[in-house]
C-alpha positions, 0 to 999 in steps of 0.5 A: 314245646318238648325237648329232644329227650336224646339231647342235652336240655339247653338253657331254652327249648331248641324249638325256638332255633332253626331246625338246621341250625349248626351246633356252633350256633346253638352254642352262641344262642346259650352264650346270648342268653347267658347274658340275662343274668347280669340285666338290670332289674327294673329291665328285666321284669317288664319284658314283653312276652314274645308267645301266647304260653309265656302270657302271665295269664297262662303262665302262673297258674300252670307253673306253681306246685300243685296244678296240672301244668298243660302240655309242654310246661314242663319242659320248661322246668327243666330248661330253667334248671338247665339255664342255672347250671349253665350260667350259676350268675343267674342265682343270683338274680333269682335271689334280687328277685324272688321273693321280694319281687315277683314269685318264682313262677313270675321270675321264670317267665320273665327269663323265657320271655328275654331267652326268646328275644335273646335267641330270635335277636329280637334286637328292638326288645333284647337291648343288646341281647342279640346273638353275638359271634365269639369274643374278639381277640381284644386288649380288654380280653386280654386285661380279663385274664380268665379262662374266656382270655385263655380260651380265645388265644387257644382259638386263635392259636391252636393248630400252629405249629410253634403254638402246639411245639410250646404247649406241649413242653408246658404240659411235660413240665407241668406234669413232671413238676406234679409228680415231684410235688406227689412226692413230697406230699407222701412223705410229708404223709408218711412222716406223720403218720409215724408220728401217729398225727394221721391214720395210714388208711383214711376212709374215703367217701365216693369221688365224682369225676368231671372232665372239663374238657371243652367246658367253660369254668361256669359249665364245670361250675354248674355241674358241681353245684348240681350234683350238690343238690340241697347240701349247700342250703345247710352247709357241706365241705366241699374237695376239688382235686385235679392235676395243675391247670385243669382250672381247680382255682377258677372253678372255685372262684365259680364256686365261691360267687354262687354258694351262699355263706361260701368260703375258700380254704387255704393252708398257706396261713397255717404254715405262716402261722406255724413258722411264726412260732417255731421261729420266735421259740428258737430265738427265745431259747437260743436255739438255731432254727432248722428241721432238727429243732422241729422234733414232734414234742415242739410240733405238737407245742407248736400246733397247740398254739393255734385254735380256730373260732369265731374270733373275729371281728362280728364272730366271724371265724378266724385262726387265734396265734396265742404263745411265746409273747404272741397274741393276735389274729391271722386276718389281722397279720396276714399281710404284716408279720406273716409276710416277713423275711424270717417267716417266708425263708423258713417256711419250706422247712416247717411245711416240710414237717408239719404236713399232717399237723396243718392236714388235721387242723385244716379238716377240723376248721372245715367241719367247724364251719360246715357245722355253722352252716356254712359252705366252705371249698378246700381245693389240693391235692388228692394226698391232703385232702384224702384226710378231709371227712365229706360226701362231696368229693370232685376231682377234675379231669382233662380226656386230653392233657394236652389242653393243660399245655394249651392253657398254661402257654396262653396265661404265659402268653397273655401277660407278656402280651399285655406289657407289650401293648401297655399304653397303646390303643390295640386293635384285634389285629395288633393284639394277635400281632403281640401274642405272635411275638411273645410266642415266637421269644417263648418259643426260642427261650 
């Protein structure tokens, strides 16, 4: 049962595929077998077992530490570590099942049993596990909206020449509106350390780079998790940095599914919070709000006003807003006064100014609930999150930028399409239809 040691180690011994079988296959067979993971419970654990090694009179006694395992078993150690990082979901049913089930070493053969059917398309025993070809092209896709949707309008498009025509223009713009940004955030930086609010220099921890070229946000996902290692079991703060569509967000959305205690970081209620107060302190004392009246003493005023802790409802962390007659939680006003006019139209000011005063307190939140055992995601840009103390630094990165192009028109294309096909029954043929056309107006825009 040994693996190619020169090969990636799949979710299963290649073995069980036919010699000649394409890399296209071997890519469906991994996708069939990243299906087990959402199987029900009850389903899973009375498989039948397919092989003589995955008998349970074999299999526990060579698979549980301190044993020697017989020839070939320990491969499949390292074709369950490979189905993790390949499908993070899979935790998840690790964590209905073991203990409180069935032991680890039982989980494990359960797993290579439904893999088994999975791959040979045992359909009488799979249930629908069957290998299956590549997603069509369908309204429920499209409805999706995640990077599988994005992946098939690709498939279907790409190599067009007004597809690959509008791509690029997204990519160009993309990365210009990019470089604006690095701008201002270097000011902002700049700005702050004058102030003395942060230091010019910041140490900075190793940064791992992954290239999500080809890679589905569950594969980049995985990958991350790996590289972890134990850090999540206790707690860590974790940095994912990248350019605009290099998938930052849905990784995190990954992420944030599989961690355990895992939360996701933003700045955006901080500045809400700041402009808050900074607003009500004007219209207290008179003074007309703009960039002048945010001199450092009110900043630091201002700041002052905010603390972080297990305020919460069950001591759960939150972002106390206490002055100037304030006194409530950002959970609690997130969506109400944080949302008004006077907060959203004077936000780019204060964000303007306050860029190190929100950098520090976001890291110190971070360390807070890292300290607490928590697992706790901060994705940006690489300006910001230089100031955030970790051993767990990412940035992702695309080998050809013009996927980035490629992703932003088929998120543009799949909404636009999605409208003109509202309250209609739609084939694979009327949904490829209605991308054309949404292309096609895009395109001549």
């Amino acid at each position: 049962m040994g693996a190619n040691s020169s090969a990636p180690i799949l979710p299963f011994p290649r073995e069980w595929l036919d010699e000649m079988a394409t890399a296209e296959q071997v890519g469906i067979a991994t996708s069939a077998v990243g299906a087990i993971s959402s199987m029900d419970i009850e389903k899973f654990l009375a498989v039948r077992a397919p092989l003589p090694e995955l008998e349970d009179t074999v299999w526990e006694s060579a698979w549980e530490p301190g044993e020697v395992a017989p020839a070939g078993l320990a491969d499949f150690k390292a074709h369950a570590a490979a189905a993790v990082q390949a499908d993070p979901p899979l935790n998840r049913l690790v964590y209905k099942c073991v203990p409180r089930r069935v032991p680890e070493a039982e989980f494990w053969r359960c797993f290579f049993c439904w893999a088994h059917h999975a791959v040979t398309a045992l359909d009488e025993e799979a249930g629908g596990l069957a290998v299956a070809g590549p997603p069509v092209l369908s309204k429920s896709l499209l409805e999706k909206g995640d990077d599988a949707t994005s992946n098939a309008i690709i498939g279907a498009f790409r190599g067009d020449a007004e597809f690959d025509i509008f791509a690029r223009a997204e990519m160009d713009g993309i990365l210009q509106r990019d470089a604006e940004d690095d701008d201002k955030l270097a000011a902002g930086i700049t700005m702050a350390v004058g102030k003395g609010v942060l230091p010019a220099d910041p140490p900075l921890e190793p940064l791992t780079k992954v290239d999500v070229l080809g890679k589905s946000a569950d594969v980049v996902a995985a990958e991350i998790i790996a590289a972890l290692g134990s850090a999540p079991a206790s707690g860590c703060v974790l940095v994912l940095q990248g350019l605009s569509g290099t998938g930052k967000g849905t990784t995190c959305a990954k992420l944030q599914q599989t961690l355990p205690r895992c939360t996701a970081w933003s700045n955006g209620n901080v500045f809400r919070a700041i402009t808050l107060l900074a607003v009500t302190r004007c219209e207290q004392s008179g003074t007309p709000f703009g960039s002048d009246a945010l001199t450092p003493a009110l900043l630091q005023e201002l700041v002052a006003c905010l603390s972080f802790g297990k305020f919460g409802p069950g001591g759960a962390f939150d972002i106390a807003i206490k002055g100037y007659g304030l006194d409530m939680l950002v959970s609690q006003v997130a969506n109400t006064v944080l949302k008004e006019p006077k907060v959203g139209k004077n936000i780019p000011t204060v964000a303007k100014m306050t860029q190190g005063e929100v950098i520090a307190f976001a890291a110190n939140a971070a360390d807070m609930m890292r300290g607490d055992g928590m697992n706790v995601l901060m994705e940006g840009r690489a300006q910001t999150l230089n100031y955030v103390r970790t051993p767990h630094r990412f940035e992702l990165t695309l080998s050809d930028p013009i996927i980035i192009g490629y992703r932003r028109a088929a998120q543009r294309m799949m909404g636009a399409a999605l409208e003109k096909l509202k309250g209609r029954d739609a084939g694979e043929s009327v949904v490829k239809d209605a991308l054309a056309a949404v292309l096609a107006e895009l395109v001549s825009k």
